[in-house]
C-alpha positions in Angstrom: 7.2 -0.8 -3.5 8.4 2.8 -3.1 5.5 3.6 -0.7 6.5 0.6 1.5 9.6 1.5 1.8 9.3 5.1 3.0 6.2 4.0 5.7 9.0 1.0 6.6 11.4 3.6 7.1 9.6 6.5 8.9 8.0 3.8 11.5 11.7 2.5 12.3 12.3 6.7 12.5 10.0 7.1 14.9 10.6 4.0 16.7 14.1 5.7 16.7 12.7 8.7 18.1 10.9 6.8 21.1 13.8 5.0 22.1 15.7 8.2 22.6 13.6 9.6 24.9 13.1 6.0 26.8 17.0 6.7 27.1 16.7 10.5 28.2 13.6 10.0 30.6 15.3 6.2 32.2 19.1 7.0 31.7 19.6 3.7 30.0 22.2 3.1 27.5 20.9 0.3 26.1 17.8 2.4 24.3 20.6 4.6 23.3 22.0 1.7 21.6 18.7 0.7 20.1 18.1 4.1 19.2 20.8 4.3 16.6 20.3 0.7 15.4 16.6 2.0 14.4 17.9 4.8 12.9 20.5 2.7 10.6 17.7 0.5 9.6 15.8 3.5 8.8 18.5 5.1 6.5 19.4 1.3 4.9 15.6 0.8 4.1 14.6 5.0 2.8 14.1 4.9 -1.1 16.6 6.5 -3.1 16.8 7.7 -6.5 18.3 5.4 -9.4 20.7 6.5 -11.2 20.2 6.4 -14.9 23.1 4.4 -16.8 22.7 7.5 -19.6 
């Protein structure tokens, strides 16, 4: 499950990364906007450690 996870999350990185320079080549706020949503989704969805309850 791990491994999905991080593919999940590096494909919404570099969607992330495409959308940015969609926004810097077109000057359009919108794939700004998009931009950070992908990255959100990207941080919500990246595997983290667990914390033992030691």
């Amino acid at each position: 499950m791990t491994v999905l996870r991080t593919f999940l999350a590096v494909f919404f990185v570099l969607a992330g990364l495409g959308s940015v320079v969609s926004a810097v080549r077109q000057g359009e706020l919108f794939d700004l906007v998009v931009a950070v949503a992908l990255f959100a989704i990207a941080i919500a969805v990246w595997p983290r450690k667990r914390q033992s309850s030691a």
